[in-house]
C-alpha positions as CSV (number, residue, x, y, z in Angstrom):
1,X,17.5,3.6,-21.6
2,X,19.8,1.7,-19.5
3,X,22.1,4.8,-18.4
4,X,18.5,6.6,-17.4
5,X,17.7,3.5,-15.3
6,X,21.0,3.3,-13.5
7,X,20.4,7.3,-12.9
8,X,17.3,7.4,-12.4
9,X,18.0,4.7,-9.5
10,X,20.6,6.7,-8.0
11,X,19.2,10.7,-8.2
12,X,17.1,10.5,-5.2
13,X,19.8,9.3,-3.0
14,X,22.0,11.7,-4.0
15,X,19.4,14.5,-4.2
16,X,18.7,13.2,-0.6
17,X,22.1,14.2,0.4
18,X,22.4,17.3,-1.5
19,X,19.0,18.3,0.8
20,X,21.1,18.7,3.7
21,X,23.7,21.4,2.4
22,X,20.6,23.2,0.7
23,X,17.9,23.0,3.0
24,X,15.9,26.1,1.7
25,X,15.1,23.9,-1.3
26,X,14.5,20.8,0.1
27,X,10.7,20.8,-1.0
28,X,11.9,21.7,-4.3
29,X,14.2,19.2,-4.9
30,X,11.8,16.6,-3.2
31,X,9.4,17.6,-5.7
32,X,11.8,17.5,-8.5
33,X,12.7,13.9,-8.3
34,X,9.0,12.8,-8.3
35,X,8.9,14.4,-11.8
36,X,11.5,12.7,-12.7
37,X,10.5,9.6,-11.3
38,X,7.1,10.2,-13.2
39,X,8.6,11.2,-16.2
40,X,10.8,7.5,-16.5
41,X,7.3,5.5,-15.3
42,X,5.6,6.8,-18.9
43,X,8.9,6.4,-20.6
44,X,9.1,2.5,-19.3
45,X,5.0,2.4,-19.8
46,X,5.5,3.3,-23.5
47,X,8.3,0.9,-24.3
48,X,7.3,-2.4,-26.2
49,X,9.7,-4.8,-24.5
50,X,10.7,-5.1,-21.1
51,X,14.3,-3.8,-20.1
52,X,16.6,-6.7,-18.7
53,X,19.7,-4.9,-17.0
54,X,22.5,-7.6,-16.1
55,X,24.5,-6.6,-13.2
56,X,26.6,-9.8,-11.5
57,X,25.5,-12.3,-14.1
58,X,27.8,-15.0,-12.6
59,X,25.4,-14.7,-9.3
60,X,21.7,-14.1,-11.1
61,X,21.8,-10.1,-9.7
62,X,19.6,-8.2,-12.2
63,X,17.0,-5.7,-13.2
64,X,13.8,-5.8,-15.1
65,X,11.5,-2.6,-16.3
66,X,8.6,-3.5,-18.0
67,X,4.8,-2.6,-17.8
68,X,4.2,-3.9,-14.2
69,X,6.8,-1.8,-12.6
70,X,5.8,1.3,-14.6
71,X,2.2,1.0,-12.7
72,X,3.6,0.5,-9.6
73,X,6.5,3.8,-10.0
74,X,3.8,5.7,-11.4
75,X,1.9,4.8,-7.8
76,X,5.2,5.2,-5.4
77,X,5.7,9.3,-7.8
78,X,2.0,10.3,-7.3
79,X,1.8,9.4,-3.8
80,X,5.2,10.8,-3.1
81,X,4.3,13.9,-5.1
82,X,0.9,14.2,-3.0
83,X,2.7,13.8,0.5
84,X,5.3,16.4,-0.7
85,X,2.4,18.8,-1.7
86,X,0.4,17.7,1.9
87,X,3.6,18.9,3.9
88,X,4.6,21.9,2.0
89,X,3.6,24.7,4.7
90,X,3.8,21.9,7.5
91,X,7.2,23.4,8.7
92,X,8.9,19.9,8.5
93,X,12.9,20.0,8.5
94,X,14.8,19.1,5.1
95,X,15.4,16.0,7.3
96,X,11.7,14.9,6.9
97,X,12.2,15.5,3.7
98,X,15.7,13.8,3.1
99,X,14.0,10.8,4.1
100,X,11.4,11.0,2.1
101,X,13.1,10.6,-0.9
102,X,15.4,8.5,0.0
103,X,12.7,6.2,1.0
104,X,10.8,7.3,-2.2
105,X,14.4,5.6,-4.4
106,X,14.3,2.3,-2.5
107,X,10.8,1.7,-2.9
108,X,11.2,2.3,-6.8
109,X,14.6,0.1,-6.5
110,X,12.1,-2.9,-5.1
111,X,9.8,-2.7,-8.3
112,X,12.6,-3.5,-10.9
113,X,14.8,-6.1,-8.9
114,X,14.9,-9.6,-10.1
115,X,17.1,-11.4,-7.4
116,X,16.8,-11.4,-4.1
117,X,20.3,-9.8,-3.1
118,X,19.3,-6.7,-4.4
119,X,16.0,-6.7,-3.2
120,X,17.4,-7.4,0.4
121,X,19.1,-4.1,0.1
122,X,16.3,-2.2,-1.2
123,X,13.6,-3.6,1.1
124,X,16.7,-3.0,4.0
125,X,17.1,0.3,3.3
126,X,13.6,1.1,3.2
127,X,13.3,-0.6,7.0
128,X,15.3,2.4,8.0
129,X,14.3,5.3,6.0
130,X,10.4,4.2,7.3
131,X,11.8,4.1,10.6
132,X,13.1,7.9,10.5
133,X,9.9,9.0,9.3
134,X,7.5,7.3,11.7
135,X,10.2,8.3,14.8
136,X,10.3,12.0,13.0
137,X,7.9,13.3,16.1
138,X,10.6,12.2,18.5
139,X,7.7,11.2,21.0
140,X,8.0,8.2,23.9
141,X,4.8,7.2,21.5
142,X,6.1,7.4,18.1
143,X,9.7,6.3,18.9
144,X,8.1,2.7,20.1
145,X,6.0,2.4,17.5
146,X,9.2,3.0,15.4
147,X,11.4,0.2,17.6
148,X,8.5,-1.9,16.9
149,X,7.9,-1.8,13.3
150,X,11.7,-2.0,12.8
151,X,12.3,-5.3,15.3
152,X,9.5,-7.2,13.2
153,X,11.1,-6.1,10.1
154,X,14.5,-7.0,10.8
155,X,13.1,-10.4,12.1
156,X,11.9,-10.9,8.9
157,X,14.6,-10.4,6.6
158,X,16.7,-12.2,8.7
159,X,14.6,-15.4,7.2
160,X,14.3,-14.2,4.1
161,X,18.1,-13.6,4.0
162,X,18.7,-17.6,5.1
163,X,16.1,-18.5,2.7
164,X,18.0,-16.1,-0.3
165,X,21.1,-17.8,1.0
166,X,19.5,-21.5,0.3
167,X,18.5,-20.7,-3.2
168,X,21.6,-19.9,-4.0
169,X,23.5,-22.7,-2.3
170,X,20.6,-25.1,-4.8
171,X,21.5,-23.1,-8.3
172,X,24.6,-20.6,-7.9
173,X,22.0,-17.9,-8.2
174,X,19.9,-14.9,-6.9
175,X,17.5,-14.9,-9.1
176,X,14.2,-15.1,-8.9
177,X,13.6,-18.3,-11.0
178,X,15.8,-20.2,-8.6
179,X,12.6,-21.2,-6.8
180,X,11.9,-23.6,-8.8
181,X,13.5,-26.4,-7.8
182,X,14.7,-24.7,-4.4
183,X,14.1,-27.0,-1.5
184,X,11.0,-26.1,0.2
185,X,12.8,-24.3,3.5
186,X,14.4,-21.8,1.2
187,X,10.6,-21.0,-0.7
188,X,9.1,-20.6,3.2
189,X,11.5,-18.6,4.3
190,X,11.7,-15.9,1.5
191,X,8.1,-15.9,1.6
192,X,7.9,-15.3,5.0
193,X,10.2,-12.5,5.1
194,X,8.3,-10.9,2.0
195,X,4.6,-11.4,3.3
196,X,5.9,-10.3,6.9
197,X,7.4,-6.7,5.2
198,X,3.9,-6.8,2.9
199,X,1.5,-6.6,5.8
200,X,-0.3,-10.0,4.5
201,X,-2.1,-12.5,6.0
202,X,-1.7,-12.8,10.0
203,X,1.8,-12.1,9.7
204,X,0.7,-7.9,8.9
205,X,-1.0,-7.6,12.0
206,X,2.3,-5.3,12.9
207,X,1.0,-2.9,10.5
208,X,-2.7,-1.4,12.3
209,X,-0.7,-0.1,15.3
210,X,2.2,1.2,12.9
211,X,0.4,2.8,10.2
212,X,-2.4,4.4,12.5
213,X,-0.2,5.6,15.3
214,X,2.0,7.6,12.4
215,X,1.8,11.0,11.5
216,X,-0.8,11.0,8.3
217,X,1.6,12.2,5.8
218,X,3.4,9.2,6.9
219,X,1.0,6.8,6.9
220,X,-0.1,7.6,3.4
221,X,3.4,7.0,2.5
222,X,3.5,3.3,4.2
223,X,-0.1,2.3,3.4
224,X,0.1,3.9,-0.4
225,X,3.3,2.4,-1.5
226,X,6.0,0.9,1.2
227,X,3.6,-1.9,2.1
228,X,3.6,-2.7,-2.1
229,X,7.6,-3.2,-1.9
230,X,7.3,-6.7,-0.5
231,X,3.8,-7.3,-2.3
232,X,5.6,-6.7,-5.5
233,X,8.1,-9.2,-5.5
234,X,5.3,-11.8,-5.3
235,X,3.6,-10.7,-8.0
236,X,7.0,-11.0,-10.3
237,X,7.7,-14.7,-9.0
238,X,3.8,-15.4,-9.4
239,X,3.7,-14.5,-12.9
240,X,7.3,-15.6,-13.8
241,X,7.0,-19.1,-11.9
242,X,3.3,-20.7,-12.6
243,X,4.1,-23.0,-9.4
244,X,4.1,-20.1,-7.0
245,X,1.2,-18.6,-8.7
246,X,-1.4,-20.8,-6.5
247,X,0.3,-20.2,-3.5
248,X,0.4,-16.1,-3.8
249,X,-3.6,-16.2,-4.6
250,X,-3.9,-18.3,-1.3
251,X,-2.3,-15.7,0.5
252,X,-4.3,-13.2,-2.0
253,X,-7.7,-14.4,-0.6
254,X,-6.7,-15.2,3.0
255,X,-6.0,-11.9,3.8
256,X,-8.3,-10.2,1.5
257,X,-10.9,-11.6,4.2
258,X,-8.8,-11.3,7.6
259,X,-8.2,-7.2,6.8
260,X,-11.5,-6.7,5.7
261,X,-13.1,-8.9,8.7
262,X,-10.9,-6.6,11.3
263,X,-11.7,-3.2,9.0
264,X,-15.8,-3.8,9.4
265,X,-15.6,-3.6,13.2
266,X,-13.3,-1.1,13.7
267,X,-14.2,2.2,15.5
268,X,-10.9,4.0,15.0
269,X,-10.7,6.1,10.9
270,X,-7.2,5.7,11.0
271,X,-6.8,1.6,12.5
272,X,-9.7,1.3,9.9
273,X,-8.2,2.3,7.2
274,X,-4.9,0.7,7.9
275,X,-6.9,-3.2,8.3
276,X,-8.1,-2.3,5.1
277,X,-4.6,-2.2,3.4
278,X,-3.9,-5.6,4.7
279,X,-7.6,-6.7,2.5
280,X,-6.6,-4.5,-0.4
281,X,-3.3,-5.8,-0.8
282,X,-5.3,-9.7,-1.0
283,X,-6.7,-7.8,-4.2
284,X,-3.5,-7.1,-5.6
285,X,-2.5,-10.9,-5.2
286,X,-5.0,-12.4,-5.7
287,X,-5.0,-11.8,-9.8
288,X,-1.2,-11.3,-10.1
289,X,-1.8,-10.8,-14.2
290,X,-3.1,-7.4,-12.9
291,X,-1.9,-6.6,-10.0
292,X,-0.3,-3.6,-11.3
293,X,-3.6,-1.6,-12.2
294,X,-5.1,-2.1,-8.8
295,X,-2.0,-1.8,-6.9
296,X,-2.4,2.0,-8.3
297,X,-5.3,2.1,-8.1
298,X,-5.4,1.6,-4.0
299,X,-2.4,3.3,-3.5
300,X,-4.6,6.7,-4.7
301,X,-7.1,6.0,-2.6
302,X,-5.3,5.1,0.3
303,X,-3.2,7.8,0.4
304,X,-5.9,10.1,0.3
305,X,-7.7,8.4,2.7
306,X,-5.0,9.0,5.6
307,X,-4.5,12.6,4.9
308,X,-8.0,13.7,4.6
309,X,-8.2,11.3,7.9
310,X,-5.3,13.6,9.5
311,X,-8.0,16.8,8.9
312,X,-10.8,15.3,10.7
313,X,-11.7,16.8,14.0
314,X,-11.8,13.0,15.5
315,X,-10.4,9.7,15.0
316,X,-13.4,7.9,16.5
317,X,-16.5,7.0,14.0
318,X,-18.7,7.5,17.6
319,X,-17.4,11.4,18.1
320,X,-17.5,11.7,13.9
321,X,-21.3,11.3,13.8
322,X,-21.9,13.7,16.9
323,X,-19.3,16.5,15.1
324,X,-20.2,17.0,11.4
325,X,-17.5,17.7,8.7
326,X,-16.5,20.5,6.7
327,X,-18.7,19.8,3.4
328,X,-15.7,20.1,0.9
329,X,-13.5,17.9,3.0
330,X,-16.5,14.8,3.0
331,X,-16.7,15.7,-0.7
332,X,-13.1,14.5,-1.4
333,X,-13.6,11.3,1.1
334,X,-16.4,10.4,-0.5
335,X,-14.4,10.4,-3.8
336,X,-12.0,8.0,-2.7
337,X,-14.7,6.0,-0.3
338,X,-16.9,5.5,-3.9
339,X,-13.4,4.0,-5.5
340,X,-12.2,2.0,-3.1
341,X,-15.5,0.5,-3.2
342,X,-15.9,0.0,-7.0
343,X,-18.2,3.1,-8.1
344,X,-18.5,3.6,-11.6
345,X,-16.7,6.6,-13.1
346,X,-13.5,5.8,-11.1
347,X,-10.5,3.7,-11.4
348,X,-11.6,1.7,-8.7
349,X,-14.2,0.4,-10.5
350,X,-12.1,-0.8,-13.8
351,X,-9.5,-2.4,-11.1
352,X,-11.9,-4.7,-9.2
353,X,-13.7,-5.3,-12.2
354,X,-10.8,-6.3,-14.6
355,X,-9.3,-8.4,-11.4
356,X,-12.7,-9.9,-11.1
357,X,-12.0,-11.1,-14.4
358,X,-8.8,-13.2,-13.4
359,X,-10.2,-14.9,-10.5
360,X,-9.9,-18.9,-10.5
361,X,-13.7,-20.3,-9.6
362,X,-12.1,-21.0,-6.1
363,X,-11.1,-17.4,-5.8
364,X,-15.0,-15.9,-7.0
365,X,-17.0,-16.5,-3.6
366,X,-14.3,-15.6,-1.4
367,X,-13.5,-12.5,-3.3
368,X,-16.9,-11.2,-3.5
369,X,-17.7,-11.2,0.0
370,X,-14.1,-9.2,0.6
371,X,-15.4,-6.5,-2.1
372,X,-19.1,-6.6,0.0
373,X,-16.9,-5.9,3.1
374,X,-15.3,-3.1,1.6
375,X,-18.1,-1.4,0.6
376,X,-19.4,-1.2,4.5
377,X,-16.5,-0.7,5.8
378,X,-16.3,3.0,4.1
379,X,-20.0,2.8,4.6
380,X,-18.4,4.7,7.7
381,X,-17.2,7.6,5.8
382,X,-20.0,7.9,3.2
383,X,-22.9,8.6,5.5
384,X,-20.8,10.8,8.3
385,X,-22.8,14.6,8.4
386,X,-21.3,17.5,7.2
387,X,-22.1,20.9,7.0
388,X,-21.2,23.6,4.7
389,X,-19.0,26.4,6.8
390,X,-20.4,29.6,6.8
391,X,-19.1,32.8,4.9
392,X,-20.3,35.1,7.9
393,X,-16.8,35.9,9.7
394,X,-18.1,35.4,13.4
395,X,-20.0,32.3,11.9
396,X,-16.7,30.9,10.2
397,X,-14.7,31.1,13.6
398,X,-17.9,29.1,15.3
399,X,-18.0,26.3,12.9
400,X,-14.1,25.7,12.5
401,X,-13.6,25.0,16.0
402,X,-16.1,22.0,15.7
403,X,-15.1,21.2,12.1
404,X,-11.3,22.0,12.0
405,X,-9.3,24.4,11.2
406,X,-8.9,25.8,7.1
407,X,-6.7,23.4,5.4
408,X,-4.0,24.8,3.7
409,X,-3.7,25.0,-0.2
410,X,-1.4,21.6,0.1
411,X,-4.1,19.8,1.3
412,X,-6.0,20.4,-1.8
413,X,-3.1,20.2,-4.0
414,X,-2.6,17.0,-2.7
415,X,-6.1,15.9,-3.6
416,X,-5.9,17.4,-6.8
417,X,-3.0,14.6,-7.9
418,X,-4.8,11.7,-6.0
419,X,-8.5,12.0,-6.6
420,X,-7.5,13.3,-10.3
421,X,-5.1,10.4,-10.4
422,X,-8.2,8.0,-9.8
423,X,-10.7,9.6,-12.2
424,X,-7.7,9.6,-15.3
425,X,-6.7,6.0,-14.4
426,X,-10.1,5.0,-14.7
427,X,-10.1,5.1,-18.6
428,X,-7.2,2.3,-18.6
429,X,-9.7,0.1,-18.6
430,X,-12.7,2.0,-20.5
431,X,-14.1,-1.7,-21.3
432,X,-15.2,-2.5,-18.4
433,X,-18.6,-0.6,-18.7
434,X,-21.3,-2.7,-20.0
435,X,-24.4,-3.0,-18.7
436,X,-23.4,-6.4,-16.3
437,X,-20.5,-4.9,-15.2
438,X,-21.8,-1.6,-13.9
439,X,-25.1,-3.7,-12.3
440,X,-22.7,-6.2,-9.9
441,X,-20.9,-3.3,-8.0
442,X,-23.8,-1.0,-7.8
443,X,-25.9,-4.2,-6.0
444,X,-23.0,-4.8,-3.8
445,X,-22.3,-1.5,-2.7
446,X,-25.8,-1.2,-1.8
447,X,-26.2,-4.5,-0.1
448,X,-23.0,-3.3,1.9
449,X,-24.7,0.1,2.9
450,X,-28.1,-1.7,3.8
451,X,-25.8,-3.7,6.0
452,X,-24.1,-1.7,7.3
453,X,-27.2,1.2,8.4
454,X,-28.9,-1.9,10.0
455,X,-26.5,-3.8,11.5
456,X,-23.0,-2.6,11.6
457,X,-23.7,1.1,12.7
458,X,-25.8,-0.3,15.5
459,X,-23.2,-2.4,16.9
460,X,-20.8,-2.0,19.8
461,X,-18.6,-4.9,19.4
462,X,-14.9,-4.3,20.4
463,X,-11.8,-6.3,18.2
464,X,-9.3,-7.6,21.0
465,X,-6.3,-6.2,20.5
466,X,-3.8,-9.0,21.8
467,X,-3.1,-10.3,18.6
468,X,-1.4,-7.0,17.6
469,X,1.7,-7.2,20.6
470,X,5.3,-7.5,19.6
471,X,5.8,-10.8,21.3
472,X,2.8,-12.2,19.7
473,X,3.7,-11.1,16.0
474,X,7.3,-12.9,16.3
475,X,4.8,-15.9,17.2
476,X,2.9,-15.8,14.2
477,X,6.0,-15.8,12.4
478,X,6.9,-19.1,13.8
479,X,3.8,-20.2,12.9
480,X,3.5,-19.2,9.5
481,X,6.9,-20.1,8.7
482,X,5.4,-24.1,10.0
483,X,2.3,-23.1,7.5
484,X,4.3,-22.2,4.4
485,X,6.5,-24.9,4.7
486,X,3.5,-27.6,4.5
487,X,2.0,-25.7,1.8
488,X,5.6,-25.6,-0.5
489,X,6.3,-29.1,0.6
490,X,2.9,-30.3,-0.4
491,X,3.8,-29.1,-3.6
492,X,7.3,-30.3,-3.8
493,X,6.6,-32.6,-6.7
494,X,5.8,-29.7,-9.2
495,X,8.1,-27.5,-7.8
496,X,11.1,-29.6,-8.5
């Protein structure tokens, strides 16, 4: 198992390179190292034990595979997969495609690391392979946006490098357990560098602009799984470290409310969907024990999300009730609309329930009015019109220049592995239907609708947008940096 890991870590890089001298297989290969990628996530899912891979053991580098990083490979392959799929008959060069996987091995790389040296490297190299691939379009547009998102990153790990470097200089080692008994600077800055990259709290208000402004197949890529790279190292010192655990569900429920506060106002599909990552990703921290299921669980739906949003003939909720749907496509985003919000029959369901279930009685109040949020927030979606398009020729041709044009047979296949990805997951959990359990999300999904036909949909009320500018986000940092460091140093006493 350990020469598979060790391979299965390097194939996509080296399949990336191999893209470039066969280019009229690029889509191929791409494809091919998904299925192996999906292949080792039910081989690791299987085993009994967790795999512990030594690499520098004088400096604390290692590796661990166990359950929770075979949820969130399985996640980074079917979204990778689905993208692939999306973009088959797109036309994209085997650049776009290059990049794709190479930024499909890092993010895997980030979800079996165990030290913070070689998670620097993955999360670095990830910077620039999601650079390439928002800046792909080679527009004024997307090339700032690109500059942007890489700046704020590279801010970031600068801390999280000084703060690697102090837990070190406090044990002689990388690892992860050398935070505890780290002094609190080191702890404030690696978490600031990690909840920066992870989109959390105020310090992800980088990721709206950078995530909506991106081409779809791209933003499905960041908001499905490169967002879950940073996110993921929290969860492993939450659950290794019982000190830390109280600080990630702080963060968990903080922004769990600030995305979905931003996500309820918005008028924009795309800057909707991309607040709600930040509030999904307070989910996924909030119960750390479980993080892994709903971590999958969102990456589905928010992958399919952004592509079906791609499709639509309008980014703007306003224009979206005046210009009604093709039927088929408001099928499949109601699909992932009921998920996200916790609809019975689905994975989502089993994921909020069973994180439900792992709340601490602070965490229950909070939590519940983030799930009511969610549910009208893709109120929006659920009760858009849509019309059926007509088999008449001359009809056809009339309705899909107000509906869109026919989506390719990607499109679908793409849905195929996402939406079928949410209704096989959802027997993971098979016990979360009893009669209580079913009753709570049903009443809060229709509360949320309730709310959001009388209120919300009637409101005109504009976010401001200030928040969201480079120079203001390298503020924030500075201020959460101040934030963290109370929080650790309050708890200095059971940290050391």
């Amino acid at each position: 198992m350990t020469n598979f890991t060790i391979a299965w870590l390097a194939f996509p890089f080296f399949i990336g390179f191999i893209i470039y001298l066969l280019p009229k297989l690029d889509r191929f290969l791409a494809l091919g190292i998904t299925l192996l990628s999906a292949a080792y996530a039910v081989q690791v899912f299987l085993e009994d034990s967790p795999l512990k891979i030594q690499l520098l053991d004088s400096f604390g580098v290692s590796l661990t595979i166990d359950q929770l990083s075979s949820f969130f490979i399985l996640t980074n392959t079917l979204v990778t997969a689905a993208v692939i799929l999306y973009c088959w008959q797109s036309g994209r060069t085997a650049f776009f495609y290059m990049q794709a996987i190479m930024l499909h091995g890092s993010v895997n790389a980030t979800f079996i690391c165990e030290d913070f040296v070689s998670l620097y490297v993955a999360l670095e190299v990830i910077g620039v392979a999601s650079f390439l691939l928002i800046t792909y379009p080679r527009t004024d547009r997307s090339i700032w946006v690109g500059l942007r998102y890489l700046f704020v990153s590279n801010t970031a790990m600068l801390f999280y490098l000084v703060g690697a470097v102090l837990v070190y200089q406090a044990h002689h080692s990388f690892n992860f357990v050398g935070l505890r008994g780290s002094p609190p600077e080191a702890i404030a800055l690696i978490f600031l560098g990690l909840l920066v990259k992870g989109g959390i709290f105020v310090s992800g208000l980088w990721l709206p602009l950078t995530h909506s402004e991106s081409e779809s197949p791209v933003s499905a890529m960041l908001s499905g799984v490169v967002v879950k790279a940073a996110v993921f190292p929290l969860v492993r010192c939450a659950l290794m470290l019982e000190e830390i655990d109280p600080i990630v569900r702080f963060f968990g429920v903080s922004t769990a409310l600030l995305g979905v506060g931003y996500a309820i106002f918005e008028k924009d599909t795309k800057r909707m969907l991309a607040f709600h990552t930040i509030s999904q990703l307070g989910f996924v921290l909030a119960a750390p024990v479980v993080g892994g299921f709903y971590a999958l669980t969102h990456g589905l739906v928010k992958s399919a999300l952004f592509l079906i949003a791609g499709v639509l003939p309008s980014r703007n909720f306003k224009e979206l009730q005046y210009n009604p749907i093709d039927t088929k496509i408001w099928i499949a985003l109601v699909i992932a609309s009921f998920s996200i919000s916790g609809f019975p029959l689905l994975s989502g369901f089993g994921a909020k329930v069973l994180t439900a279930k792992n709340f601490l009685p602070w965490q229950v109040v909070a939590m519940n009015i983030a799930a009511l949020g969610t549910a009208i927030s893709f109120a929006k979606f659920i009760f858009l019109p849509h019309q059926k398009l007509a088999l008449n020729r001359d009809r056809e041709i009339e309705t899909e220049s107000k509906v869109g044009k026919k989506l390719p047979l990607g499109f679908w296949l793409a849905m195929i592995i996402l939406l079928g990805g949410l209704i096989v997951a959802n027997f993971v959990y098979y016990e979360a239907y009893t009669l209580k359990n079913i009753v709570k999300p049903l009443i809060t999904i229709a509360i949320g609708w309730t709310i959001y036909l009388l209120i919300i949909k009637k409101l005109t009320i504009k976010l401001p947008r200030a928040v969201e500018k480079f120079d203001h986000l390298i503020g924030v940092m500075s201020l959460m940096l101040i934030l963290l460091f109370w929080i650790v140093w309050t708890r200095s006493r059971i940290l050391t």
